[in-house]
N, C-alpha and C positions, 0 to 999 in steps of 0.2 A: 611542516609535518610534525616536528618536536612538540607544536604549542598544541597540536591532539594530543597527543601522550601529556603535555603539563596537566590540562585542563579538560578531560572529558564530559561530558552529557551523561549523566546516572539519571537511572532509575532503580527504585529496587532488584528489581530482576535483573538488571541488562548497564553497559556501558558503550555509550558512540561514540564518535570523532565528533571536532566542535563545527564542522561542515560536512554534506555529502553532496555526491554529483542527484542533481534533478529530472526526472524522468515525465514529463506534463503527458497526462492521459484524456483520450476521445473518449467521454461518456463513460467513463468506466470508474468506479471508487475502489480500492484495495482495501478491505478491515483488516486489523491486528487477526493472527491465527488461521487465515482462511490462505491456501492453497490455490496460485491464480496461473492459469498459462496467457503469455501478454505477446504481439506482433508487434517488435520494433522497426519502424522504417523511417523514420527523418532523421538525417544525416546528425544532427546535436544528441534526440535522442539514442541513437547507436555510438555517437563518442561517448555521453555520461553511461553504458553500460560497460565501452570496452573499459574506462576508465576504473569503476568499480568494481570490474574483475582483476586490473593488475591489483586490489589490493587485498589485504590477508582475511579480512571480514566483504565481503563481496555485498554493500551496502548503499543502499540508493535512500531516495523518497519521492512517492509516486504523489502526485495531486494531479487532482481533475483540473481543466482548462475550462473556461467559461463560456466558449463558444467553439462547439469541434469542426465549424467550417475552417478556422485557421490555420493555416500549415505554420507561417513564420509568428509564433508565438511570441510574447513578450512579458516581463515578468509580472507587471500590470494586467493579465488576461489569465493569471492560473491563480487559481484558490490557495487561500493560505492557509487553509487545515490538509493534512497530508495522512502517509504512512509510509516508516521506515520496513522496508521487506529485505528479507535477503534474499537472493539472485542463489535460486538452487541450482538450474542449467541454461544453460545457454547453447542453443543451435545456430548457428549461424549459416543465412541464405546465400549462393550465390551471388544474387543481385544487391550485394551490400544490409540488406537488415537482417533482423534478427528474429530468433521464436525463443522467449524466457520460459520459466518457470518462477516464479518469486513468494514467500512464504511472508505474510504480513504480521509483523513484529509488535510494530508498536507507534500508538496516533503521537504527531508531531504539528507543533504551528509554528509554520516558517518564519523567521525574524527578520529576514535580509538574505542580498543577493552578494556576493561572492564573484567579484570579477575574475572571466574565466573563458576564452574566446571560444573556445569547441561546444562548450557545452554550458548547459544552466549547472551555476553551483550555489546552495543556499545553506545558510542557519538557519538551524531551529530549536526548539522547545517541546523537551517531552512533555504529551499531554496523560497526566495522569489518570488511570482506569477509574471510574466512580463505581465502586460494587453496589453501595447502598445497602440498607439494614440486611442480615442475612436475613431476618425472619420474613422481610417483604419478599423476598429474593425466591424463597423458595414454597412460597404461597402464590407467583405469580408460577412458577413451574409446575405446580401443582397443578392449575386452573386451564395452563396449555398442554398438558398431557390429557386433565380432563376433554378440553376441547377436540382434542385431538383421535381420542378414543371414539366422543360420539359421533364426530364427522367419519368415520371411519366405518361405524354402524350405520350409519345412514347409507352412506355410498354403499355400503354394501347390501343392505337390504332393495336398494333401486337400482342395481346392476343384472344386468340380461340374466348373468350365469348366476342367479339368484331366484330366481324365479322356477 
């Protein structure tokens, strides 16, 4: 735990630990910023959550798995573009899983696996935001507000309560 504190993960914004517990998702992708509620139920991923709530930053990383028929995952079967979220709540079921809430932070590509018997633990690598020119940025905004207004005319001109 010390060589987190030597040696953090920066990014401008933000600072990780040089590992987190891994959380492999069915068909699901988490983006940086988006608001996600998640059903935990296999036993590894409910220990990498209890694990990331004993700690002070309550921090995971989610990647999709390659084939969601798999229950007993391997670390060869889950994608190695990710995203670090923090674990806003946790409900926890009865029948041993869990209902999160997790807030997605910030894209990661995982380096390696981290021997770890309960749970998937990996490094990774913040992947930096690409803004690109602001001027394209806000000409392609423009163009989807445009779109967005005429699709809005339309629908509404061809809607019953228009008529």
């Amino acid at each position: 735990m010390t060589e987190d504190i030597k040696n953090p993960k920066t990014t401008p914004e933000r600072e990780y630990p040089n590992d987190l517990a891994l959380v492999p998702l069915r068909e699901m992708v988490v983006f940086p910023k988006l608001v996600v509620p998640l059903g935990v139920g296999r036993e590894k991923s409910v220990a990498a959550i209890t694990a990331a709530m004993s700690e002070e930053r309550h921090l995971v990383v989610l990647a999709a798995q390659r084939d969601a028929e798999i229950d007993d995952v391997q670390p060869e079967q889950i994608h190695t573009i990710g995203t670090i979220p923090e674990i806003v709540r946790v409900l926890r079921i009865p029948d041993g899983s869990a209902q999160i809430i997790v807030q997605g932070l910030q894209r990661v590509k995982i380096s390696g696996y981290t021997p770890e018997d309960r749970y998937f633990r990996v490094r990774f690598d913040p992947i930096a935001e690409e803004l690109g020119d602001a001027v394209e940025r806000e000409a392609q905004l423009r163009n989807v507000r445009r779109s967005s207004i005429a699709t809005s005319i339309t629908v509404g001109r061809s809607s019953p309560s228009s008529r």
